[in-house]
C-alpha positions as CSV (number, residue, x, y, z in Angstrom):
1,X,-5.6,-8.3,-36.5
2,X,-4.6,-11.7,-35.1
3,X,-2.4,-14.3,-36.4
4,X,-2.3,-18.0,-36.0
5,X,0.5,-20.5,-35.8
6,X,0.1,-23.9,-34.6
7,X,2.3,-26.9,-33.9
8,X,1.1,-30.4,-33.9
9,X,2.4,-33.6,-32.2
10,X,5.3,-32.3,-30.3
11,X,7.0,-35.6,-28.3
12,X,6.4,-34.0,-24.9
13,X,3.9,-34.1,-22.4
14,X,1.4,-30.9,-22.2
15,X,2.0,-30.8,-18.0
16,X,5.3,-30.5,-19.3
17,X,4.6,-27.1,-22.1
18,X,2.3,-26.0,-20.0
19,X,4.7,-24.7,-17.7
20,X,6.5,-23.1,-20.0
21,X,3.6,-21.2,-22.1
22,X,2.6,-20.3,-18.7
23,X,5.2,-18.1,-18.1
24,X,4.9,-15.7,-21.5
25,X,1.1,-15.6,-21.6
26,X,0.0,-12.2,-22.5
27,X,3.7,-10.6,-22.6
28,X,4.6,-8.8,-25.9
29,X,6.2,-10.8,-28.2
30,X,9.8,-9.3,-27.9
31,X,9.8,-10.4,-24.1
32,X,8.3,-13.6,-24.7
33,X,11.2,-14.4,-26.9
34,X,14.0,-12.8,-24.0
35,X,12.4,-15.0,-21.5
36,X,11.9,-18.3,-23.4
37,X,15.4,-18.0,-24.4
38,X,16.6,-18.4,-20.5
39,X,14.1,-20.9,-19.5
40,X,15.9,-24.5,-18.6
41,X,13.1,-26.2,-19.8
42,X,13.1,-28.5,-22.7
43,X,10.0,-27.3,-23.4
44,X,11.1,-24.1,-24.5
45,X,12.8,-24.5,-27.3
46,X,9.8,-25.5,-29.8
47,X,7.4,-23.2,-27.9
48,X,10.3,-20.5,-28.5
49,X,10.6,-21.6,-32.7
50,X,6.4,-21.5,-33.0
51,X,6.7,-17.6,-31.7
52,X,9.1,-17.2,-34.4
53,X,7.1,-18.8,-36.5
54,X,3.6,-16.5,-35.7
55,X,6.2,-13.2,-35.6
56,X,7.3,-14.0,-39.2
57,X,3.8,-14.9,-40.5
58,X,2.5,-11.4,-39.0
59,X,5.4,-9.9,-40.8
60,X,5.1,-11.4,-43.9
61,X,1.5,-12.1,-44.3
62,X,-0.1,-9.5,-42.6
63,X,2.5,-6.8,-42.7
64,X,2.8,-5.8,-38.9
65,X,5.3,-4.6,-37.1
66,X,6.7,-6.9,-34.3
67,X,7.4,-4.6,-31.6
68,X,2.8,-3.8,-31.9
69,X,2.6,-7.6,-31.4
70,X,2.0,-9.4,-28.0
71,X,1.0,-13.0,-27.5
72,X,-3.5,-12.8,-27.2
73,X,-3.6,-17.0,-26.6
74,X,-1.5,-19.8,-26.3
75,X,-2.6,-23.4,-25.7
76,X,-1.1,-26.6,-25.4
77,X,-3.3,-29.3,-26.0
78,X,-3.0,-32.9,-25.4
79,X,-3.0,-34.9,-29.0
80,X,-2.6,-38.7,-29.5
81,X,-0.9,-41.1,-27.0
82,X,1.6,-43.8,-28.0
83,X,0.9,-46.7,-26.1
84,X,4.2,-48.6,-25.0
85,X,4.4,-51.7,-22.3
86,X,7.2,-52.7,-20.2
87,X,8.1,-56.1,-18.9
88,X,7.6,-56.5,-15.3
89,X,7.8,-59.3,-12.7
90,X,6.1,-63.0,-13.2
91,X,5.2,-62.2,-17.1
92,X,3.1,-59.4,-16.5
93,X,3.4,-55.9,-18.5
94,X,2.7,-52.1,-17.5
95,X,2.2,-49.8,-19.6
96,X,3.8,-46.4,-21.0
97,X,1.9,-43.8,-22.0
98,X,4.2,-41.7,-24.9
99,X,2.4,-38.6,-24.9
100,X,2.2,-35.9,-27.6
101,X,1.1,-32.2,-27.6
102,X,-1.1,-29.4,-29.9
103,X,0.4,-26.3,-29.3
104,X,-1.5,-22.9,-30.7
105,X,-0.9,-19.4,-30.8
106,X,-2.3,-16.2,-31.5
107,X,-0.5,-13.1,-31.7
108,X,-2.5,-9.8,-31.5
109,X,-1.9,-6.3,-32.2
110,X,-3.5,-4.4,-29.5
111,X,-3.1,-5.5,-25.4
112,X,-6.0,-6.0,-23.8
113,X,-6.0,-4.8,-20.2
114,X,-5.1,-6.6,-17.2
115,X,-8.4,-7.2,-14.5
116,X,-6.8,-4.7,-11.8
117,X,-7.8,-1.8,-14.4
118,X,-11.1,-3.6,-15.7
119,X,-12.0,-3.7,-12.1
120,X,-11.3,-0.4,-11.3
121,X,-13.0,1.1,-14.4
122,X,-16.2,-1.2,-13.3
123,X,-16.1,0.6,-10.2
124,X,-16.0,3.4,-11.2
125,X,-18.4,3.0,-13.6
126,X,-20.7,1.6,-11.2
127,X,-20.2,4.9,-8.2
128,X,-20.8,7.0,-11.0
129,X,-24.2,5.7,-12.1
130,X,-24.7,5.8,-8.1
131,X,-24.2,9.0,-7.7
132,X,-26.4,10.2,-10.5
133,X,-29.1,7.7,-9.3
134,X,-28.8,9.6,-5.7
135,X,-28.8,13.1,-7.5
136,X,-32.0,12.6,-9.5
137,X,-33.4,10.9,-6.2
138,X,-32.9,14.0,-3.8
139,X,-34.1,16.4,-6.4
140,X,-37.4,14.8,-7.0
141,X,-37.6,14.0,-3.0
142,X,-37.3,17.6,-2.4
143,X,-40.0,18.6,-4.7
144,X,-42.4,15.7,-3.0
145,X,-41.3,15.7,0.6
146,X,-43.4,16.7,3.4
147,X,-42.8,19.8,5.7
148,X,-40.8,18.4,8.7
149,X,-42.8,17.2,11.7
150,X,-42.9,19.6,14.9
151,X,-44.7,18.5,18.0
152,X,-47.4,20.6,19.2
153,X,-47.0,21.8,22.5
C-alpha cells in the first residue's frame, strides 16, 4: 500500500532539495530519517518533517508498521517564482528570481529490487530459455540429420 504526503511552496530552490532527497531515495524510512538528521543542508530539515509527516499518515491512516516502510518516490518540483528586481548601475534593474518548491512523497511497504538483481535474474532468465531452445534443437536435429559424409575411395 502506498502513502502520500506532499509539501507545497517551500522558500528554497529545487537544485537546492534536490540534493538532499537525492541522498534517501529508496532507503527505508528509519535510515532516511538517521541520515537527514546529519545532513548540513538547509534543505533537510522540511524534507526531514514531510517523512514524518508520510510515517505518521501510514501509521494512523493506513495502520502500517514503520520499520515495513521505505521511501518508493520522492520529487521536488519547481512551483511559482517570485519575481524581485535589484537596482543596478545608470537606472537600470536586474532581476531576482525567489524560487519556490513541490515536494512529494510516497512511502511503500514492500522494496522493490535494485537493477544489479533485475539484471541478473534477466539473464538468467534469458540462458535458461537458451538452453531449452538448444535442447529441443539437437533432439529434433538428431532425428532429421543426415548420416555423416565419408569419401569414397
Amino acid at each position: 500500500m502506498d502513502v502520500h504526503a506532499s509539501l507545497r511552496f517551500l522558500r528554497m530552490s529545487p537544485r537546492k532539495v534536490r540534493l538532499v532527497i537525492d541522498a534517501v531515495r529508496g532507503l527505508p524510512v528509519g535510515a532516511a530519517e538517521t541520515r537527514l538528521l546529519f545532513i548540513k543542508k538547509d534543505a533537510a530539515l522540511p524534507v526531514l518533517k514531510l517523512l514524518r509527516s508520510a510515517i505518521a499518515n501510514a501509521e494512523h491512516n493506513a495502520h502500517l508498521d514503520k520499520k515495513d516502510l521505505f521511501i518508493q518516490k520522492i520529487t521536488a518540483d519547481g512551483g511559482p517564482t517570485l519575481k524581485r528586481s535589484r537596482p543596478r548601475a545608470f537606472g537600470r534593474a536586474a532581476p531576482i528570481r525567489k524560487r519556490t518548491t513541490h515536494i512529494e512523497i510516497i512511502l511503500g511497504t514492500e522494496k522493490p529490487q535494485n537493477k544489479k538483481e533485475k539484471k541478473q535474474e534477466k539473464k538468467q532468465a534469458i540462458r535458461k530459455q537458451r538452453k531449452d531452445v538448444k535442447k529441443s534443437v539437437s533432439v529434433s536435429d538428431q532425428a532429421t540429420s543426415l548420416p555423416a559424409y565419408q569419401p569414397t575411395s
